[in-house]
C-alpha positions in Angstrom: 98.7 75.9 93.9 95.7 73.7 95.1 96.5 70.5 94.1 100.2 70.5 95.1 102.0 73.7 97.1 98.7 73.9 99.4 98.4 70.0 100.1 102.2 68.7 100.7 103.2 72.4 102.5 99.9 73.7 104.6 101.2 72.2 107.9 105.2 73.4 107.3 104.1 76.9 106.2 101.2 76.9 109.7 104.5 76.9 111.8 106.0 79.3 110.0 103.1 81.5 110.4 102.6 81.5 114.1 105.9 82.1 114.5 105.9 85.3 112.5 102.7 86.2 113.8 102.4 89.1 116.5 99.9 89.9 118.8 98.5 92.6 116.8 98.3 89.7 113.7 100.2 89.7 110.3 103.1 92.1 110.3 102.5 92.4 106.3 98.9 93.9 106.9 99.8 96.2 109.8 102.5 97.9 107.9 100.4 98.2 105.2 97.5 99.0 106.8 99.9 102.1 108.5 101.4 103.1 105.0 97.9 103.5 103.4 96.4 105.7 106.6 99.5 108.0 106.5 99.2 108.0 102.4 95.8 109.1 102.9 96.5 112.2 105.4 99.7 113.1 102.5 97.6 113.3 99.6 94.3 115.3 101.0 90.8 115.3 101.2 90.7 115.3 97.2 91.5 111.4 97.5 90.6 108.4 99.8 93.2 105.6 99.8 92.0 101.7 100.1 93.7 99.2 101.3 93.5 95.5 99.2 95.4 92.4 99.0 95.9 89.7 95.5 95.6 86.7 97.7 94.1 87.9 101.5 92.0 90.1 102.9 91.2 93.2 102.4 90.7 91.8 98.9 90.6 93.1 95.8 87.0 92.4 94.7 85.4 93.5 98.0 87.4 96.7 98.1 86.7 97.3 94.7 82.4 97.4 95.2 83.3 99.3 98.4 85.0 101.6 95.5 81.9 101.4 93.2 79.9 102.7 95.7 81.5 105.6 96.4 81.0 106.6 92.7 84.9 108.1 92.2 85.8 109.7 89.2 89.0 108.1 88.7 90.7 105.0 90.5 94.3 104.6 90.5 96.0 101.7 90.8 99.2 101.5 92.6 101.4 98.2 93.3 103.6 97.5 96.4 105.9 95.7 94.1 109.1 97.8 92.7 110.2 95.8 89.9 107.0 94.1 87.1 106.6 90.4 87.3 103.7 88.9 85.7 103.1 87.0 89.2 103.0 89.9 91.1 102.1 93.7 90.0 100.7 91.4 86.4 98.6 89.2 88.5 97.1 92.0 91.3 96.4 94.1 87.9 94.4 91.7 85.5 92.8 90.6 89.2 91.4 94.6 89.2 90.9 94.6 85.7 88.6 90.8 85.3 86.1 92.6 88.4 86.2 95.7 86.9 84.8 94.5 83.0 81.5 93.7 85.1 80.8 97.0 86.2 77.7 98.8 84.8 79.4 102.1 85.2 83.3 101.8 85.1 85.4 104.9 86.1 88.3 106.1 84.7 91.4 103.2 85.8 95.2 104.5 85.8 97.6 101.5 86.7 101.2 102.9 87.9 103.7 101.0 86.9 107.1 99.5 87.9 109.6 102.2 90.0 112.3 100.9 91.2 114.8 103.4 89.4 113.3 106.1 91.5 115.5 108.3 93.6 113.3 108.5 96.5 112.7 105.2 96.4 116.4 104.5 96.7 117.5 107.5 98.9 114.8 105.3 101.5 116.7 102.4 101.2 120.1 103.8 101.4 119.1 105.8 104.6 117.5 102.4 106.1 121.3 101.1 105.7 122.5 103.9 107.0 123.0 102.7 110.7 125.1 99.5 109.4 128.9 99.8 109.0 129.3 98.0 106.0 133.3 97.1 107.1 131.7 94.9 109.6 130.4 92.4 107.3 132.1 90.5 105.3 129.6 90.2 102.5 126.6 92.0 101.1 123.9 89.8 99.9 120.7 91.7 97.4 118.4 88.8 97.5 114.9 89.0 95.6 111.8 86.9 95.3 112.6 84.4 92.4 110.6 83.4 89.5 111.0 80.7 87.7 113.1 81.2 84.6 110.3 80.6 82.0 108.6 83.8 83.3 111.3 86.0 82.7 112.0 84.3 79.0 108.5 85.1 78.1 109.4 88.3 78.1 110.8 88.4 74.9 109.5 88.2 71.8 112.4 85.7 70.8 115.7 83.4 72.3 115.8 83.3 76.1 116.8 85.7 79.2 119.6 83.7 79.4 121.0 85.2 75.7 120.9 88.7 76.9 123.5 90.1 79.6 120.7 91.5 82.4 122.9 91.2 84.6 124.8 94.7 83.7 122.4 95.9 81.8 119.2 97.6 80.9 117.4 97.9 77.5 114.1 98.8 75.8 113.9 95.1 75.0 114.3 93.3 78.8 113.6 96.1 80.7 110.1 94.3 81.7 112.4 91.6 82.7 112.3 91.0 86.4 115.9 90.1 86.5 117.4 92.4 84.7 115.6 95.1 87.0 116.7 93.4 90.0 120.1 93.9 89.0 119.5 97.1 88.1 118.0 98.4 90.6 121.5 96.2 92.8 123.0 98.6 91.0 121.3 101.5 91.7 121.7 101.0 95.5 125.4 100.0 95.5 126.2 103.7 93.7 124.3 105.8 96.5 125.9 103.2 99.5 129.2 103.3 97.8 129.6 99.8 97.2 132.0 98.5 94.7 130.6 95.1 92.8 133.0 92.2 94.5 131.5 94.0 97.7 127.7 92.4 96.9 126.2 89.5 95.3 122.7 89.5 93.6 120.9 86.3 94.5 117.0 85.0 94.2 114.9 83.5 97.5 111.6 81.5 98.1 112.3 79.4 94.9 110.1 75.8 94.3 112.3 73.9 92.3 115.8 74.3 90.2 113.9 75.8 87.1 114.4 79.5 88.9 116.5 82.5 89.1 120.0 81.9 90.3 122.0 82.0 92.3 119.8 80.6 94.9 120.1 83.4 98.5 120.4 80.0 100.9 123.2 78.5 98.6 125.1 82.0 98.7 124.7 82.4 102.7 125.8 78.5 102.6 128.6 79.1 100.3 130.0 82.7 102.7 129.8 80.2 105.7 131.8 77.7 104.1 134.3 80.2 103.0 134.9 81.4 106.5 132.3 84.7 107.0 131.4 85.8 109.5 128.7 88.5 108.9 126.3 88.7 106.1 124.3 92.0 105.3 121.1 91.3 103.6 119.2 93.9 101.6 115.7 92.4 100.1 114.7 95.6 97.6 111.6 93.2 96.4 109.9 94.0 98.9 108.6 97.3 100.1 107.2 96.1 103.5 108.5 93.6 106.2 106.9 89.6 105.7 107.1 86.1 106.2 110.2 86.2 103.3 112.1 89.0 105.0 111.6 88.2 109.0 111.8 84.2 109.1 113.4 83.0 105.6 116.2 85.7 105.6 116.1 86.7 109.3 115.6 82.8 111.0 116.4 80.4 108.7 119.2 82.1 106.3 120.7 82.8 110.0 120.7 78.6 110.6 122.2 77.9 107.9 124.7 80.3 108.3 125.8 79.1 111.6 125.5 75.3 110.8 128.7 76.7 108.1 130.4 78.2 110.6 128.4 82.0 110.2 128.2 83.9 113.0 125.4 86.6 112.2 123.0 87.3 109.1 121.7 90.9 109.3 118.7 92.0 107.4 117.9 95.3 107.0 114.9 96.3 107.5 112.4 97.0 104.7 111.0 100.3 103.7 108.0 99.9 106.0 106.6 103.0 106.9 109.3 105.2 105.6 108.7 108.8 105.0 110.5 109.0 102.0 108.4 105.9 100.8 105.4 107.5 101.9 106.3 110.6 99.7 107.2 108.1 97.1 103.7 106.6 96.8 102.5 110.0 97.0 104.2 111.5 93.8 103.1 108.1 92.3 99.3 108.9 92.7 99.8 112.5 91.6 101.3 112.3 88.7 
């Protein structure tokens, strides 16, 4: 990350930035920041809710002493992230867990795991479709963060991903494996919307190289253009709040390449963002 991504792609990603940027600052942060103040008022004055981010600020370590210093009974640990990837919800935990071993006095820690089978997590995202007319577009696009392929083959104990069939289906042995819960969880969304399977296509974003989950989201919006679409619906269920992947990869630059293969529009719909159903969701997460 240092030595390489930070160096060569500091000045692209800078552009990027300022143009996602509003005047109130990072969209990410704001919506989060609104998500944890109305998961706060929904759960009580029995629990306090903090904010705290793997990479930014708030972060984890400074949130965590402002945690000590309350002297709580119990700390639970919730991720943004739907469906486990060692990158993500594996990374933000062992983060929590590498401050935590230095604590004199360490509380009790619950970590809530992956959801993305939950109903009221997918009852949110079918009602954010809910105001598209899906005979308007010509395709329907489910596009993910990738991962490179050797994450999700270090899943298993032996063979590869690529030796089991994740994408139809979900078993005691992959189903820690990010893309076989993509698809699942594709799945999942297409039976409450209706959708028959030649109506979508599962597809990965934000990749580095070619050693990543395909089919790549930009090849698929090129490939629609070249076959003469016209509108593309993009769902991004990896995400739980509206960012730099959703608003300018999906929403600017899937759209350019769209119309430089004869596209007209690429519609994304929106992420769950401040949701009430989400913010139920979360809240059920906590208590139980």
């Amino acid at each position: 990350m240092n030595l390489i991504i930070v160096p060569f792609r500091s000045f692209s990603s800078a552009k990027i930035y300022k143009e996602l940027w509003t005047e109130e600052g990072s969209p990410l942060l704001l919506i989060s920041q609104n998500v944890a103040k109305q998961l706060d008022a929904e759960l009580g004055d029995d629990y306090q809710v903090h904010l705290a981010m793997r990479y930014k600020n708030p972060n984890i370590k400074d949130v965590l002493e402002e945690m000590r210093l309350k002297n709580y009974t119990r700390i639970i640990v919730v991720s943004m992230f739907p469906q486990y990837a060692s990158a993500s919800t594996g990374s933000a935990y062992e983060l929590v867990m590498v401050v935590v071993k230095n604590l004199w006095v360490i509380p009790v820690f619950r970590f809530v795991g992956q959801f993305y089978d939950n109903p009221d997590f997918l009852d949110a995202i079918a009602d954010r479709a809910s105001k598209y007319d899906f005979k308007e577009y010509d395709h329907i696009l489910f596009s993910y963060h990738g991962l490179p392929d050797r994450h999700v083959d270090k899943v298993y104990k032996t063979g590869l991903c690529s030796d089991r069939d994740c994408e139809h289906e979900l078993t005691e042995e992959n189903q820690y494996c990010y893309k076989a819960t993509c698809y699942t969880t594709t799945r999942l969304i297409a039976e409450k919307l209706g959708l028959k399977e030649n109506d979508y296509t599962v597809c990965f974003q934000s990749r580095l190289d070619k050693k990543w989950l395909t089919p790549f989201s930009d090849k698929v919006v090129e490939e629609w253009g070249k076959k003469g679409a016209k509108k593309l619906l993009v769902f991004s269920p990896a995400f739980t709040a509206d960012c730099l992947e959703t608003i300018i990869e999906i929403g600017d630059e899937y759209q350019e390449i769209f119309e430089e293969y004869g596209g007209e529009k690429v519609q994304l719909v929106e992420s769950l963002n401040e949701h009430a159903l989400w913010i139920m969701r979360l809240r059920d997460l906590v208590l139980k």
